[in-house]
C-alpha positions, 0 to 999 in steps of 0.5 A: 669375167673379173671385176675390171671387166664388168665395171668396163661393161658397166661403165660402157652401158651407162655411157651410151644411155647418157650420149643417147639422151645428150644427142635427144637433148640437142635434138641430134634424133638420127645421131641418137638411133645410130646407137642402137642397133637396126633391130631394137624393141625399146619402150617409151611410155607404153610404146613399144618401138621396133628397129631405128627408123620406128624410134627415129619418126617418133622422137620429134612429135613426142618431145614437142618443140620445147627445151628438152634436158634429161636427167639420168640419175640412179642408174644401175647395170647388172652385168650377167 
């Protein structure tokens, strides 16, 4: 892989975190799980979640009826 290839890979990684957190803001929760895959294992705050529709039910009573605005500064992905 050269240098163009990973700041690609690196670029799309960081791109798809920040569309996830932009449709959680919006409240746009089936929008934001059909960027995983049917099989993820994500962790939330000691949670640990399996497959879309797990994550799909739980996004709403989590994040309460407030405004929501993520922030996703200091990213950093290390491509292998």
């Amino acid at each position: 892989m050269d240098a163009d290839q990973a700041r690609g890979i690196e670029w799309d990684c960081q791109k798809l975190v920040r569309q996830y957190y932009r449709h959680v803001d919006q409240r746009e929760f089936d929008k934001a799980c059909a960027l995983f895959t049917e099989d993820i294992d994500w962790w939330s705050m000691g949670v640990q979640m399996h497959g879309r529709d797990e994550i799909l039910k739980s996004l709403p009573p989590s994040l309460g009826k407030g405004t929501i605005r993520h922030v996703v500064t200091n990213m950093v992905v290390n491509v292998v």
